[in-house]
C-alpha positions as CSV (number, residue, x, y, z in Angstrom):
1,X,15.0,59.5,-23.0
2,X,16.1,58.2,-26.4
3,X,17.9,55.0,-24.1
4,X,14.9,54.2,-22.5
5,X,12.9,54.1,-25.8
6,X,15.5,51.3,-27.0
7,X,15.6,49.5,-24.3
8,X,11.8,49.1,-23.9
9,X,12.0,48.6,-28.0
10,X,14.1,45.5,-26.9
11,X,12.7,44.0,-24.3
12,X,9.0,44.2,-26.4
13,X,11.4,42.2,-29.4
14,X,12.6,40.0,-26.4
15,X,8.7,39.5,-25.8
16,X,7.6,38.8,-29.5
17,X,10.5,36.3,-29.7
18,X,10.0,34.3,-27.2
19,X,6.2,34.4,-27.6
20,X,6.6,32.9,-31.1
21,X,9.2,30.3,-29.8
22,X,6.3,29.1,-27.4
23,X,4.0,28.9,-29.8
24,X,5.6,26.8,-32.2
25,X,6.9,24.5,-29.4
26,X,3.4,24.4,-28.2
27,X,2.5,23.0,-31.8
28,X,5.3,20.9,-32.3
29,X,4.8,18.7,-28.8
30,X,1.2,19.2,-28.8
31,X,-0.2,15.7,-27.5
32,X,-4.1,15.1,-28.2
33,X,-5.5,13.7,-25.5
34,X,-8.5,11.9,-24.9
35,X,-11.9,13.8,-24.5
36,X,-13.0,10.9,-22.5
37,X,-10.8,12.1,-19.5
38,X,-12.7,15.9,-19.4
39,X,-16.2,13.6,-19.4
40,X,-14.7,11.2,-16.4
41,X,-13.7,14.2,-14.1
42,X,-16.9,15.9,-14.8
43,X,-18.7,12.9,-13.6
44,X,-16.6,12.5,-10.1
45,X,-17.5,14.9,-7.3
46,X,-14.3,17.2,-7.2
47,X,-14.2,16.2,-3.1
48,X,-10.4,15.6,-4.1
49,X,-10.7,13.3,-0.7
50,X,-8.4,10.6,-1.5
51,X,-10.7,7.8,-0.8
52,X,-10.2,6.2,-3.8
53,X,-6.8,5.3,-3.3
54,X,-5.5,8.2,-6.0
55,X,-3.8,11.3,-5.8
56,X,-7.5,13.1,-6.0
57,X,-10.4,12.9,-8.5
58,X,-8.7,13.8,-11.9
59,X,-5.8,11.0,-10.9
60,X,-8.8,8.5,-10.9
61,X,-10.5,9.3,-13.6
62,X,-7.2,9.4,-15.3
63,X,-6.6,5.3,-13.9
64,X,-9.9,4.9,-15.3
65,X,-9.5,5.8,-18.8
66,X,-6.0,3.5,-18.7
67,X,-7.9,0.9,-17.5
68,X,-5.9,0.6,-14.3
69,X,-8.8,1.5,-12.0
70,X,-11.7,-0.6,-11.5
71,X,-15.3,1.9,-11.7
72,X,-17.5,2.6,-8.6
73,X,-14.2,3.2,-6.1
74,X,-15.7,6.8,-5.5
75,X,-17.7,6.7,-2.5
76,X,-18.4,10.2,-2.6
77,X,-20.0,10.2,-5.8
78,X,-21.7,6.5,-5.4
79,X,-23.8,4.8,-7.8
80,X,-24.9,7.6,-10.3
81,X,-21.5,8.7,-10.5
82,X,-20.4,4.9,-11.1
83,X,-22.7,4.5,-13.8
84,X,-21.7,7.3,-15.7
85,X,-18.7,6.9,-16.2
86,X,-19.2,3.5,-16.9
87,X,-21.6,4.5,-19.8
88,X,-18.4,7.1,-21.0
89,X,-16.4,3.7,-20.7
90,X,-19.1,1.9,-23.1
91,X,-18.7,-0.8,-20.0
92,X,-21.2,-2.1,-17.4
93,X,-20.9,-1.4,-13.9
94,X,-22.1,-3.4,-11.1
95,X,-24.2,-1.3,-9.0
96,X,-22.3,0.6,-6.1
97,X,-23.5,0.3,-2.3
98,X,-23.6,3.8,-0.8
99,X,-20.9,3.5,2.5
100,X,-20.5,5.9,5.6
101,X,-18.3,6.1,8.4
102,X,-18.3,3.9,11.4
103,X,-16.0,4.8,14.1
104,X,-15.8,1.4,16.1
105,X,-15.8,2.4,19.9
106,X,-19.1,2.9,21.7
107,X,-16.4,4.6,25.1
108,X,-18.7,8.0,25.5
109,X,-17.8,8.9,29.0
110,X,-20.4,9.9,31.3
111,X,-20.1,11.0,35.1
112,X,-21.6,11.3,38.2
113,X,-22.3,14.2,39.9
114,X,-19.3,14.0,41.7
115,X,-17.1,13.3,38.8
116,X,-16.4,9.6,38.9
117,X,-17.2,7.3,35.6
118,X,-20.5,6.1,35.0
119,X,-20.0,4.8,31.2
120,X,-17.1,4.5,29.1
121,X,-13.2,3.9,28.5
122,X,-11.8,4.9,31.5
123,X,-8.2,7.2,31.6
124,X,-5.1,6.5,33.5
125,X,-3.4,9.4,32.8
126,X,-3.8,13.4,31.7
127,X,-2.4,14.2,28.2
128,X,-0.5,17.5,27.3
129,X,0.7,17.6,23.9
130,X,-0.9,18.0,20.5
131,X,-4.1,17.6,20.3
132,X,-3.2,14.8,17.9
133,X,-4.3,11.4,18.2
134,X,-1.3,9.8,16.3
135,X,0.9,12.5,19.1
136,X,-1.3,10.8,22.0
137,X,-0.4,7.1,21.2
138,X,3.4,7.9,21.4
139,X,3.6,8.7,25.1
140,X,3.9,5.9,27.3
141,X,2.2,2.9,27.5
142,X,0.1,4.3,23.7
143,X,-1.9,6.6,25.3
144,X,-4.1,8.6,28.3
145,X,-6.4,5.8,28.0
146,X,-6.8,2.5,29.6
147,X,-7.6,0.9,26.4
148,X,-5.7,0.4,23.9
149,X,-7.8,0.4,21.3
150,X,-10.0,2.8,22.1
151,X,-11.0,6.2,20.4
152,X,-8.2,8.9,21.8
153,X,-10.9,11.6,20.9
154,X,-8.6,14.6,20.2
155,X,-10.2,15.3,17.1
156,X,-7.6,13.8,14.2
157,X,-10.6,12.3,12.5
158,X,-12.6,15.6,12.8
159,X,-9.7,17.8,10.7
160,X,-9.3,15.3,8.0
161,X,-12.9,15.5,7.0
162,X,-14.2,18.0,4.6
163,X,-18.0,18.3,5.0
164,X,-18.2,18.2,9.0
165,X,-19.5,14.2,9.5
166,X,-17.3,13.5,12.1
167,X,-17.6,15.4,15.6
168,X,-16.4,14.4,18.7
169,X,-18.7,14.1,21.7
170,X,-17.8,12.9,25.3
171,X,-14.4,12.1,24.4
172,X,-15.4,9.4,21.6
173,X,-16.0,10.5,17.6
174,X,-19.4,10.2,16.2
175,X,-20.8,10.2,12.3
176,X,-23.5,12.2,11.1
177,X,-24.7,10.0,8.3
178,X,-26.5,12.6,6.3
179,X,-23.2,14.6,5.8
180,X,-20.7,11.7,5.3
181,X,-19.9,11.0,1.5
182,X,-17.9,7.9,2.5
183,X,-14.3,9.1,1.8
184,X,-12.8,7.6,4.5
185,X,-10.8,10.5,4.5
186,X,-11.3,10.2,8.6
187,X,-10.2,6.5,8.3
188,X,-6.8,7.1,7.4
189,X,-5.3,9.2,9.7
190,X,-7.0,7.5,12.5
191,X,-3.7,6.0,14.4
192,X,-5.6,3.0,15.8
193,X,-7.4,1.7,12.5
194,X,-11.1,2.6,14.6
195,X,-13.3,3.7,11.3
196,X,-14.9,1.2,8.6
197,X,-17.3,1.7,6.1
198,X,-20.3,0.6,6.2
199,X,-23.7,0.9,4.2
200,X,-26.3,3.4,6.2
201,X,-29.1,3.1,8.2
202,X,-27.8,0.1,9.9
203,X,-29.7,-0.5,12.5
204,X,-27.4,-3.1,14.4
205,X,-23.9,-2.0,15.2
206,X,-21.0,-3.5,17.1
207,X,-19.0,-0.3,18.0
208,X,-15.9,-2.0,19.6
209,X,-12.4,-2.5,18.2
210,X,-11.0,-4.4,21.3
211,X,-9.2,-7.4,20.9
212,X,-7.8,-8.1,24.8
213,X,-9.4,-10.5,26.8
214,X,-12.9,-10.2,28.7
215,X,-11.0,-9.3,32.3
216,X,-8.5,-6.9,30.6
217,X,-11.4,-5.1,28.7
218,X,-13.1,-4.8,31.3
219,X,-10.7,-3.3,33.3
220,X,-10.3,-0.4,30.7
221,X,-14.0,0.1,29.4
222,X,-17.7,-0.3,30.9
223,X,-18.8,-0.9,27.5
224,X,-16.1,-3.0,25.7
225,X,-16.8,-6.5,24.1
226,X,-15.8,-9.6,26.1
227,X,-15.4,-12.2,23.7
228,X,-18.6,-14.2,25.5
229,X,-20.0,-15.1,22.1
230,X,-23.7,-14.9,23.4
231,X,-24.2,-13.0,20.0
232,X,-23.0,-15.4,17.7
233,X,-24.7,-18.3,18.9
234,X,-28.1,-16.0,19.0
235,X,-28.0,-14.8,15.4
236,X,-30.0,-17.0,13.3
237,X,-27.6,-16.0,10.1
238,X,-24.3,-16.4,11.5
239,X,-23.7,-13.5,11.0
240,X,-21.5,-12.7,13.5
241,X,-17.8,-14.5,14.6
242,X,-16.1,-13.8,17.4
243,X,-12.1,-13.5,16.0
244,X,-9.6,-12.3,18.8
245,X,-12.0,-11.9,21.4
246,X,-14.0,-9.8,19.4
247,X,-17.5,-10.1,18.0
248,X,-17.7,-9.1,14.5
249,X,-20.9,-9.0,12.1
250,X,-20.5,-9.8,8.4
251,X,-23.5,-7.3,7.3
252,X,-23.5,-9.5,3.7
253,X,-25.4,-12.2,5.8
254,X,-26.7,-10.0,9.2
255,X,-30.9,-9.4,8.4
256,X,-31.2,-7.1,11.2
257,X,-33.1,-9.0,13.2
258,X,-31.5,-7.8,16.6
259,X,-31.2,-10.3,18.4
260,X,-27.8,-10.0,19.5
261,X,-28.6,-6.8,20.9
262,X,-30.9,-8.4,23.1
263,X,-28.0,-10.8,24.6
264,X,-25.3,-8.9,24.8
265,X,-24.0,-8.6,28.7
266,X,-22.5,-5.3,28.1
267,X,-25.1,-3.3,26.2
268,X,-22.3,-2.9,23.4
269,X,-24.4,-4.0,20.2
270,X,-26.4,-1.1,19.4
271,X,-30.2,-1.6,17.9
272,X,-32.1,1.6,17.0
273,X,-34.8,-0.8,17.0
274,X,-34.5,-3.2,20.0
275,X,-37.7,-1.8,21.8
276,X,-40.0,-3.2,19.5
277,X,-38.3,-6.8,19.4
278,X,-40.6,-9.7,20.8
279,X,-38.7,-11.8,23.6
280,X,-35.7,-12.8,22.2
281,X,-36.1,-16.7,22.7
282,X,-39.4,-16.4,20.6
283,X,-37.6,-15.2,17.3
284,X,-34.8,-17.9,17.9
285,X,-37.0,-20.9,18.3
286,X,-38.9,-20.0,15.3
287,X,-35.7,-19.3,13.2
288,X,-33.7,-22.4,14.7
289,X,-36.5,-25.0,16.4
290,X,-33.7,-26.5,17.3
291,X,-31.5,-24.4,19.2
292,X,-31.5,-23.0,22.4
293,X,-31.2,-19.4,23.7
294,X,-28.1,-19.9,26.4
C-alpha cells in the first residue's frame, strides 16, 4: 500500500513539473498574432471546399492578411463575404459576380422503346471497374464512350461536392443552381476538364466540350457541336468564336438575345427562352441592317 502511495506521489510531481515547464514555454514563445485573421475566417463560409486555390478557408484568410491573396476568390461566400473582409482589410473591393457550375456536355441519353439511342453520346463499349470517372478514362481508347470529351457520368463530380448540386441524370451530370456555392470543388476532379463557372440564370448555354471535327462528332454524339459557325455569324455581339471546332460564348459581350439558339443545326445551344423569340432574321436585320441571316 505504502509503494503505491509513492508512486502515485511521483507521478502527481511528474505532472506538476512538467505542467509548469509548459507553461513557462508557453510564455516564453508566445507569438501575438493578428486579431485580424480571427475577423477574416469569421467572414468566409467554413465550406473548407478548396475553391479558392488554398488549403481551406483559414489558409485563405491567412494569404489574405499577408497580402498574398487577392479578396473576392471565395465563391462560396460571394460578394458580402468579399466586402467584408475587404472593410477588415481597410481596402476596396471590386464587387464579386456570383458563379455556378456548368458541366459542358448536353449527351443525356434517351431510348426508344426497344432500346436503341434517340439523343445523346453514344457508347462503344460496357465499363466494369470503379465507378470513377478518372478509372473510366484509363481503359482503352479513354473510355466506354464514343466521345472523347464527353461526360463519363459515373458520378466523380457528384462525391466531390458538399451541398448536393451536382446529380447525375441519364448518364450526363447536371447543376442545381440554387444549391451550388461555386466551389468548383466538382471542377477539379473532373478528368476531362467538362465544368466552368459561370454567373446564374444564364439563359443561353453552349453545353459542349468537343473539339473533333463535325463528321467525327457526329459520329459519337446526336447533340455535339460541329464547328458550322451559324452561331457566330448570327450573334449581333460577337459574342461567340468558334476555336477548335468549337463554338464558345464570351458571356462579358453575349446580351442574351438568343439568337444562336435559333440557328444552331444540332439543337446544342440551349435557350430557356427561345419560344418567345420573334423570327430570327427579324432581330438580325435590325441589329446588323447589313448582314444577312445564312
Amino acid at each position: 500500500m505504502f509503494e503505491i502511495v509513492i508512486a502515485i506521489a511521483i507521478l502527481g510531481g511528474l505532472g506538476l513539473i512538467f505542467g509548469l515547464v509548459l507553461s513557462a514555454a508557453s510564455k516564453v514563445f508566445y507569438v501575438e498574432t493578428d486579431p485580424r485573421l480571427d475577423q477574416l475566417n469569421e467572414c468566409l463560409p467554413g465550406a473548407n471546399c478548396g475553391g479558392c486555390g488554398y488549403a481551406g478557408c483559414g489558409g485563405y484568410a491567412e494569404a489574405v492578411l499577408k497580402g498574398e491573396a487577392e479578396i473576392g476568390k471565395c465563391n462560396s461566400g460571394g460578394n458580402e463575404c468579399a466586402q467584408a473582409m475587404a472593410a477588415i482589410m481597410g481596402i476596396k473591393a471590386e464587387a464579386v459576380t456570383r458563379k455556378v457550375a456548368l458541366v459542358r456536355c448536353s449527351g443525356e441519353k434517351t431510348y426508344d422503346k426497344d432500346g436503341n439511342l434517340l439523343t445523346g453520346a453514344r457508347v462503344k463499349a460496357n465499363y466494369e471497374g470503379f465507378m470513377d470517372c478518372l478509372s473510366a478514362t484509363k481503359v482503352g481508347g479513354r473510355g466506354p464512350l464514343s466521345c472523347k470529351y464527353g461526360c463519363l457520368g459515373f458520378g466523380s463530380c457528384t462525391k466531390a461536392c458538399k451541398y448536393g448540386a451536382i446529380k447525375v441524370v441519364n448518364g450526363i451530370a447536371k447543376v442545381d443552381e440554387d444549391l451550388c456555392v461555386g466551389c468548383m470543388a466538382c471542377a477539379q476532379v473532373c478528368p476531362r476538364g467538362l465544368i466552368v463557372a459561370v454567373e446564374p440564370g444564364r439563359n443561353v448555354v453552349i453545353a459542349c466540350n468537343s473539339m473533333a471535327k463535325g463528321a467525327v462528332t457526329t459520329r459519337g454524339c446526336t447533340v455535339g457541336c460541329i464547328g458550322c459557325g451559324l452561331c457566330k455569324r448570327i450573334c449581333p455581339n460577337g459574342a461567340i468564336t468558334v476555336t477548335n471546332n468549337l463554338a464558345v460564348i464570351d458571356y462579358s459581350k453575349c446580351d442574351n438575345c438568343g439568337l444562336c439558339a435559333t440557328v444552331c443545326p444540332k439543337k446544342l445551344i440551349k435557350d430557356s427562352n427561345v419560344e418567345n423569340l420573334p423570327d430570327p432574321a427579324v432581330i438580325h436585320s435590325r441589329n446588323n441592317p447589313d448582314a444577312k441571316v445564312k
